[in-house]
N, C-alpha and C positions, 0 to 999 in steps of 0.2 A: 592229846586234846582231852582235857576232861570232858564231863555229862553234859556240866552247865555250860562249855564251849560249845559242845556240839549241838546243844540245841540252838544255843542265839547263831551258830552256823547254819544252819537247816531252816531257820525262819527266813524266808521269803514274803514278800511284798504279795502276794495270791498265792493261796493252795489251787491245786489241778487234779483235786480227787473227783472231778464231777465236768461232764460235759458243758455243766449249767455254768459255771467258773467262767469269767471273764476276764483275759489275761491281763490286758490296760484297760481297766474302768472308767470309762468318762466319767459316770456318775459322783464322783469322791469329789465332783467341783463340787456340788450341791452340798447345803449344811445337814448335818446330822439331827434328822428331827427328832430322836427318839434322847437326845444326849440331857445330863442331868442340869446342865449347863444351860441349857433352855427351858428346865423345868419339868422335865420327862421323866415320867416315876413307873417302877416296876411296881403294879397294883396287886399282883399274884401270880402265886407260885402252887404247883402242887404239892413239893418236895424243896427243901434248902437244909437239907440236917449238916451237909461238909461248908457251904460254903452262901455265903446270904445273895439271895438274889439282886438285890440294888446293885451290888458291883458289875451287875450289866452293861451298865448306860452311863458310866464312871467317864469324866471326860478325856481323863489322862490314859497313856499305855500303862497296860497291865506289868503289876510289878511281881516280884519272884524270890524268896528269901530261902535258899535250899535249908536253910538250920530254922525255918518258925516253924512251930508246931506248937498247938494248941490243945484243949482238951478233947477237941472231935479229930484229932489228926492231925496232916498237914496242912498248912494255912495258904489257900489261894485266894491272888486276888480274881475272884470271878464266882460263879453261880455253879456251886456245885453238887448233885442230890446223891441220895441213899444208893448200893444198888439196885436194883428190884429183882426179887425172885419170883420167878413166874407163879411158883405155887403159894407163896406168899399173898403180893399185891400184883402184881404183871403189869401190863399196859405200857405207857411210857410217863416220862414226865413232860411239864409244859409252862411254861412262865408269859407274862402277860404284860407288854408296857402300853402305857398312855403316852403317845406324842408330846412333847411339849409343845409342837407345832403340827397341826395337823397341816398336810399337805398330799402331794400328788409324787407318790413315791416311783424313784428312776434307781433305787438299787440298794440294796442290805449285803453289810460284808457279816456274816460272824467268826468271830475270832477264837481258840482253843489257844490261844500263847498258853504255854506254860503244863498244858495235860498233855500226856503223851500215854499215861497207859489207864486212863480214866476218863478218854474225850468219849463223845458219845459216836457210834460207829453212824448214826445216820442224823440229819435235820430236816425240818420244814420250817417253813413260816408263812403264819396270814396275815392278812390283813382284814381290818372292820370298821366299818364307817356310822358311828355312833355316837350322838352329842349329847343324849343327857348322861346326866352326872351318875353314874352308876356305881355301886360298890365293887372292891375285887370280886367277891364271893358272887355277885349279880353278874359281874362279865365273863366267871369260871364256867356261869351255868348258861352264857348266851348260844344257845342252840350253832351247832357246827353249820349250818345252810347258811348260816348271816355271814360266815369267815370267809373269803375269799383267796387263793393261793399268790404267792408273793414268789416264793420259792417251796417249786415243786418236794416233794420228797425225795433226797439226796444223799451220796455219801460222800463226809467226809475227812478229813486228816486231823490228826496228834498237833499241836503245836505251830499252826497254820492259821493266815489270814484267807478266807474264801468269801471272795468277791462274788456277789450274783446280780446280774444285771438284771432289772424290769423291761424289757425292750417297748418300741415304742407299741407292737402289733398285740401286745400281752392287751386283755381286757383290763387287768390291773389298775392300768397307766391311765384309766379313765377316770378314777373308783378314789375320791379324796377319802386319805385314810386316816383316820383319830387314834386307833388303838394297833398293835401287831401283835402276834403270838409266836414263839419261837415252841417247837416241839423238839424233843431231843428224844432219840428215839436207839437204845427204852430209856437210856439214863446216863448221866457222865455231868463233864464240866466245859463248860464256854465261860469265855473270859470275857470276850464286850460282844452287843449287839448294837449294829451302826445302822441308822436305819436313812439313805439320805434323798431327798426328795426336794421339789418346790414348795415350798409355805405355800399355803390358801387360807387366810385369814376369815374369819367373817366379816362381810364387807359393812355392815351393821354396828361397828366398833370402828369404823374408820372414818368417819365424820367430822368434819372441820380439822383444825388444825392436829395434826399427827407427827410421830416420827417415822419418815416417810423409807428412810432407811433397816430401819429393827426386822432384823429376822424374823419376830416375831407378828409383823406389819404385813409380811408379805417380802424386804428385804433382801439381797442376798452380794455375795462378791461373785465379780464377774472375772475381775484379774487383779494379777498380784505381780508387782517387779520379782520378790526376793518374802519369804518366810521362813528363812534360818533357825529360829529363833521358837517364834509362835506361829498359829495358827491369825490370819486377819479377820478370819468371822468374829472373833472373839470383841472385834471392835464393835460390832454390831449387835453383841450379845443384851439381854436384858441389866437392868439393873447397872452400877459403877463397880468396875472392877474392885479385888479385893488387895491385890498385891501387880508388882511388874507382872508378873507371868501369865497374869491375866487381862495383856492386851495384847497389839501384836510388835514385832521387834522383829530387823531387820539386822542382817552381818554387816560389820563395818566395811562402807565402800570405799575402795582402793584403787577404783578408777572414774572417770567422767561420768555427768549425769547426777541422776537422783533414781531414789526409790518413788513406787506409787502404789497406792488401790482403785481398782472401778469396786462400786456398789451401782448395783441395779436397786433402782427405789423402786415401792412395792405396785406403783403404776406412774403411767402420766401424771409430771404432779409440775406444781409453781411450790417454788421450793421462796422460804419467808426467812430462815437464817439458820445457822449452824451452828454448832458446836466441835472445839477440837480440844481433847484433854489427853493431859499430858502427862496425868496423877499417876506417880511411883515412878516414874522417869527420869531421873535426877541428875544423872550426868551422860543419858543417854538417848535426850528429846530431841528431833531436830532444831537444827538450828533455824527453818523459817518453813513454814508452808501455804500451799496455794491450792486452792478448790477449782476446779472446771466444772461446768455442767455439758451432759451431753444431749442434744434435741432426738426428738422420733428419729427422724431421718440424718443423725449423724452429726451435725453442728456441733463445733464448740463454744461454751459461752461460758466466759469470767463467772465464778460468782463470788469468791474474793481473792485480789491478787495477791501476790508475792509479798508474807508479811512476818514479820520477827515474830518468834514463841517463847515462852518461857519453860522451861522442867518443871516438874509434877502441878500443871497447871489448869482451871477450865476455862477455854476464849470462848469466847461468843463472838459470833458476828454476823451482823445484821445486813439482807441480802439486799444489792441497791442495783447492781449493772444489769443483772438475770430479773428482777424484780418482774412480774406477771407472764415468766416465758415459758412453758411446758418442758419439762426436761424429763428421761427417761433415765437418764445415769448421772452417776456424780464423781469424780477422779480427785484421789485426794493426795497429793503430792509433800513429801517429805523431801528438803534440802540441805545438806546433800544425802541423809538416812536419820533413822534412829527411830526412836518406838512411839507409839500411842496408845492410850488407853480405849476410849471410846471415842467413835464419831457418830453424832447425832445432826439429823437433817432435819429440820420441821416445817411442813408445808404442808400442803391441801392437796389432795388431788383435781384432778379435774374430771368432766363428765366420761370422758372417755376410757382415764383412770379407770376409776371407780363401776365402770360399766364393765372394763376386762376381769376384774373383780370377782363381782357377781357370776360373769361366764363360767370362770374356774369354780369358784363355789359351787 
């Protein structure tokens, strides 16, 4: 077994260098707020001389090239600093992301794929809940009282995914968060920081007609038949995909039935029409699909039947059965599979919406 077998051997789905480690994560339903994919930028860094801090929050798994080597060394894909010598500079180092979405964080994995004799022996992470627009160098110097703990100070493993759950009794879980701080303690290299949580939008930007589904709205997936392929938040994601791989795609189905998604829309809403695109799907869009909505209490309502689609295509369709009914979810069925790019809902909330809203906020 060579090095590089033995490590993609020894990577496991969670490290269990730490009591804090939570072996099956619920949290990994929820989207990754911190991810670049939603807009989420590493603002600062103390230290990046090996390796550039942005590859934090990178949306893809960390990649690994044992022959690239650069002019600082060898090239990872992840954030990786200086040593530090105590009599030098000491302390440790600390890197800094802005949310793409701020929200009500239920769990942070950080990832070391790939360092094995350069990970850093300990971590922490905060959290800080701060809306104006501040500089990195302004949020470097925001006083340590303001940061709140997300994950205690911990050890952990070379070449490991480490899950750590926010539980519900954590004061955290109260504390909507805009910014995180990963500490690495004194210094080494992390390859992603996943930070995943509920959106809490400001409810102030959600006024009349919206897309009632966007992650960035408040949105989120609730279930998924089959992700073979991709990841289904991706349908959700801001902006129109750039290529296939950034929608979501299901494995070919080989027996009865269909694929599907729930999305939770961002509250109580009258859902007014949708969108299902199909762009970069060419020979692999299904062949028809049907929307449901789901009420408070669980009803199913039509909001458009069973209808042919085309490959790399955007439908619209305007809502006429559901037209003024409250719905909480929306189920978006592929038949019998195949991929989509984005789905767009657009609607209004209603009072009670937009009043759960503001509570979270």
């Amino acid at each position: 077994m060579t090095d590089i077998d033995r490590i993609n051997h020894n990577r496991g789905p969670v490290g269990e260098a730490s009591s804090q480690a939570d072996a099956s994560p619920d949290f990994l339903r929820f989207p990754d707020l911190a991810s670049r994919a939603l807009a989420g930028s590493v603002v600062w860094a103390t230290d990046e001389s090996f390796a550039e801090r942005e590859n934090l929050i990178m949306p893809h798994e960390p990649r690994f090239d044992p022959a690239e080597f650069g002019n600082k060394g060898k090239v990872y894909d992840g954030w990786e600093t200086r040593r530090r010598r105590h009599d030098e500079i000491g302390g440790y180092d600390s890197a800094i992301v802005r949310l793409g979405v701020p929200g009500h964080v239920h769990g942070v994995v950080v990832d070391t794929a790939w360092f094995t004799g350069n990970y850093p022996p300990e971590v922490a992470v905060w959290g800080l809940t701060c809306d104006d627009l501040l500089s990195g160098d302004e949020l470097g110097a925001v006083d340590d009282a303001e940061w709140f703990p997300l994950v205690e100070r911990t050890a952990v493993l070379g070449d490991t995914r480490h899950a750590f759950a926010v539980h519900d009794d954590s004061p955290a879980r109260d504390r909507r968060v805009t910014h995180v701080r990963l500490d690495i303690i004194p210094d080494g290299g992390v390859a992603r920081l996943r930070v995943h949580g509920e959106p809490s939008p400001d409810p102030r930007f959600l006024t009349g007609t919206v897309d009632l589904a966007a992650t960035e709205n408040g949105g989120r997936v609730v279930d998924c038949s089959n992700m073979f392929y991709s990841s289904p938040d991706q349908i959700i994601g801001p902006g129109r995909a750039a290529n296939m791989g950034g929608g979501w795609e299901n494995a070919r189905r080989r027996t009865g039935g269909n694929d599907h998604v729930t999305v939770r829309l961002a509250g109580e809403s009258v859902v007014e029409w949708v969108e299902v695109d199909t762009s970069y799907f060419v020979f692999n869009a299904p062949g028809d699909i049907r929307l449901t909505g789901i009420t408070p209490d669980g009803a199913e309502v039509p909001v458009v039947a069973e209808t042919r689609v085309l490959p790399d295509t955007r439908h619209r369709f305007l809502v006429d059965d559901a037209a003024g009914v409250p719905l909480r979810d929306i189920r978006l069925d592929v038949i019998p599979d195949g991929g989509v790019a984005r789905l767009r809902v657009w609607g209004q909330l209603t009072d009670a919406g937009l009043d759960g809203i503001r509570r979270r906020w």
